[in-house]
Every structure is written in C-alpha cells, then in structure tokens.
N, C-alpha and C positions, 0 to 999 in steps of 0.2 A: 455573521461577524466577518466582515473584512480582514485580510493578513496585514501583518506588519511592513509597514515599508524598511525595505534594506536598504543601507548605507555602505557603499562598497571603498573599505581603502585606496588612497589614492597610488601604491605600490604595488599594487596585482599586475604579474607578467601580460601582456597583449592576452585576450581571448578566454582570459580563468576565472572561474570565482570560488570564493572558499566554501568549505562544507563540511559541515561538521556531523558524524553519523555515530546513532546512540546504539551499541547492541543489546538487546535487553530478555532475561527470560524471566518464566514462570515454573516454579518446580513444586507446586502443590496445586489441585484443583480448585475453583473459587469456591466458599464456603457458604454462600448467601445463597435465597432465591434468584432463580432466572430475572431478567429485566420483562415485564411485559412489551408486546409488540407495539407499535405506535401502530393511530390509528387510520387504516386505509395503505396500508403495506401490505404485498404480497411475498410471498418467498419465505426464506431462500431457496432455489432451484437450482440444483444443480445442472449444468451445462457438461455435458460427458459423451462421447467427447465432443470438446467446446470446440467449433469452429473457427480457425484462425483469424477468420475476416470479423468475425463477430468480435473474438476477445481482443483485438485491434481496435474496435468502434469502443467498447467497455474501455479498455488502457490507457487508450490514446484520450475518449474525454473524459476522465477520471481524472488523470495523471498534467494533462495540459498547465493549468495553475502553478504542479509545483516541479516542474520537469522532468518528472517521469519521462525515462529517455533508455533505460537498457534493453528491453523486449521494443522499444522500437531500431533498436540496430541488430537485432537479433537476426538472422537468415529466415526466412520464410520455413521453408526445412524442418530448422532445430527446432523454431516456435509449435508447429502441429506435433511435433515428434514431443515437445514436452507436455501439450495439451492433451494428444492422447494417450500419456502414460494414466495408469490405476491409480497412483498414485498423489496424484495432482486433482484438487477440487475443485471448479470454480464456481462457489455458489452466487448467483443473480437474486437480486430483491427489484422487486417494482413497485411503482406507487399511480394512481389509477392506469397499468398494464401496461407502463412506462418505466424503461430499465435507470432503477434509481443509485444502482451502486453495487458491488461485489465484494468477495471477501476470499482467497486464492489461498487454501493450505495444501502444505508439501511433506507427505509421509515416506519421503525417499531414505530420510535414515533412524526411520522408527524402528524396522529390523535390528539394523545395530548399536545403537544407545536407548532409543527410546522415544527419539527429539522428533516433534514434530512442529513445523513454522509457519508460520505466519508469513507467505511471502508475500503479498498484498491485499490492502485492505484499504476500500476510499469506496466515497458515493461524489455521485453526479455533480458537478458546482450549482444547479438549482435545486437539489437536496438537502445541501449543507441545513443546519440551524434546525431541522424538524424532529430531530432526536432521534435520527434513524442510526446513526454511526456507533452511539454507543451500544445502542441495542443488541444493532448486527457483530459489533468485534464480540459481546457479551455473548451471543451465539453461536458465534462462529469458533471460539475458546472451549465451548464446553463441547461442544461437535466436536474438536481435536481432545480433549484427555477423556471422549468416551471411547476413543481406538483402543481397542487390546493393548497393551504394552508400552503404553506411550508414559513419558516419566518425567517430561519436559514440555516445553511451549519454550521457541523461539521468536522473535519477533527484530525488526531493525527500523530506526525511524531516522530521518536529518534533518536539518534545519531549512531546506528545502520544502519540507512540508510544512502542513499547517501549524500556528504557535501552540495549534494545544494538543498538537497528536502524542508528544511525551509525556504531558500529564495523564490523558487519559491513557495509554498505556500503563501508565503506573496505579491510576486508580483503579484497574481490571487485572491489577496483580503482579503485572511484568517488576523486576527492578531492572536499573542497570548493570550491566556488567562490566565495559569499556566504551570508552569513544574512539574514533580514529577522524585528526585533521587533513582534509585533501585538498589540493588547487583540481577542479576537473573545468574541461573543457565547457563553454557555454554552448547546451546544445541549439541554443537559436540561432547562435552565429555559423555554425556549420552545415546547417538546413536540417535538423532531425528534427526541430520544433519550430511552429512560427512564431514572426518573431514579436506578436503580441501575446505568447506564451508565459506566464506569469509574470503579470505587470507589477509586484511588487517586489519584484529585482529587480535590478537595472541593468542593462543592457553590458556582458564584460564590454573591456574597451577594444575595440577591431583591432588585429592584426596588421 
C-alpha cells in the first residue's frame, strides 16, 4: 500500500513542513495470543552491541520514506555510545537471510517508573504489505512488559510515517496521550536526506 500524497499549505515559512506527533502508551500487558510468525522470517536477533555502520544501513533504509532524520545528525560518538548501552535492544528480522526490519526498545527508565519504549520500529520498504510489521511490534511489546518492573510501554508516531502506523499502534494497545504541532526543518533540503526521500511529501519550498 502506497502513502498518502501530502498537500502542503501554501503559507509555510521557506524550508518547513508541518508535523504532527502522536505520544501514545500502554499500561497493561496485551491479553490475547501472540500473532503467529509469518511465513519464511527469521528473528528477531538481537544485534548487541549493534554496530553503528550497520544500525545506519537498518535506520537510514527503514526510515528514508518517512524521514527519519534524528540518529542521522546524531555524532557518530553518541550513536555507538547509545548502541552499546545494556539497555538499548535492537532486534533484526530477516526474510530469506535478508535484513527485513527491526524493532529498537529503550529500558533507560524502567529503574525509575517502570516505562519502557518503543523508540523505533519499521521494516524494510520491500517488506512492507507481508504481515511482518504487525507481528514484529506484536513481539517486540511483549519482549518489553516481560522485563522485571516494567509498568508501561511507551511508543511515539507522526504524520510523517505511514497512514496506518497510529492505527495499528492503537490496535496493539497503545492509546493516545497528547499531540504536539511542529514546523521542522525539511531534512532533504539541508542534505541529511536525499532528496528523492519520501516522494509523498513534497518538496518544503527553498529558502
């Protein structure tokens, strides 16, 4: 399934476009059976610690489509420094021994509240459509409330991603909690993406 083409006002300051981001949690474990695996997936496999260059190849074509762009201005540095924290998972799925998408949860403040998040989740763009995305978030949820003490599932999605990434969030339980509306920079026009990077936005207007 194709994205929605965006229609961008014709008032947007030079260089911005709107964004609208959903925060959404889950405060009780899901109740149902597990999803069975689709068939001819392998994983998930943890990558531990995950090699920056590699989790850049994962991010970067994951993320391309819907501009996924803050861990690509990230310092090289901070990035291995968070990929080898204990704390940080990044599990890998493959489909015939072909890295088809991942799922990146964050146990940094499960000591202190409880909360553990969801900080990325997306497969491959010739992944999409094979019923692997629900399977894996459906996975990768119950992987985070079988931590000791964990009391929460966080999760955050925008309008940026795909049309149906807040439904199915909500159908695996998350609700919303708030939105927040931002003008951010278009990262194709600054060079952190190219700029055939999610062709169903359109281009902010240049500077």
């Amino acid at each position: 399934m194709k994205p929605e083409t965006w229609t961008l006002p014709d008032d947007l300051p030079a260089g911005k476009l709107p964004v609208t981001i959903t925060y959404l949690e889950m405060a009780e474990p899901p109740a149902g059976p597990a999803r069975a695996r689709p068939e001819g997936v392998d994983g998930p496999v943890r990558a531990w610690p995950c090699p920056p260059a590699y989790y850049r190849f994962l991010y970067d074509t994951v993320g391309d489509p819907w501009l996924w762009e803050y861990r690509r201005r990230m310092a090289p540095e901070r990035l291995a420094e968070i990929l080898a924290d204990p704390a940080v998972e990044v599990h890998v799925v493959a489909l015939g021994g072909v890295p088809a998408g991942y799922i990146e949860l964050d146990a940094e403040k499960l000591a202190m509240d409880g909360t553990m998040d969801v900080a990325y989740f997306g497969l491959m763009p010739w992944a999409i459509g094979r019923g692997i995305g629900p399977w894996l978030l459906d996975w990768g949820v119950r992987l985070a409330w079988a931590k000791p003490g964990a009391r929460r599932l966080t999760v955050n999605t925008c309008t940026f991603d795909h049309s149906s990434a807040l439904g199915l969030y909500q159908r695996m339980g998350f609700r919303p909690l708030h939105t927040e509306d931002k003008l951010v920079d278009d990262p194709r026009l600054t060079g952190l993406l190219p700029l055939t990077a999610a062709p169903h936005i359109p281009l902010a207007r240049r500077p």
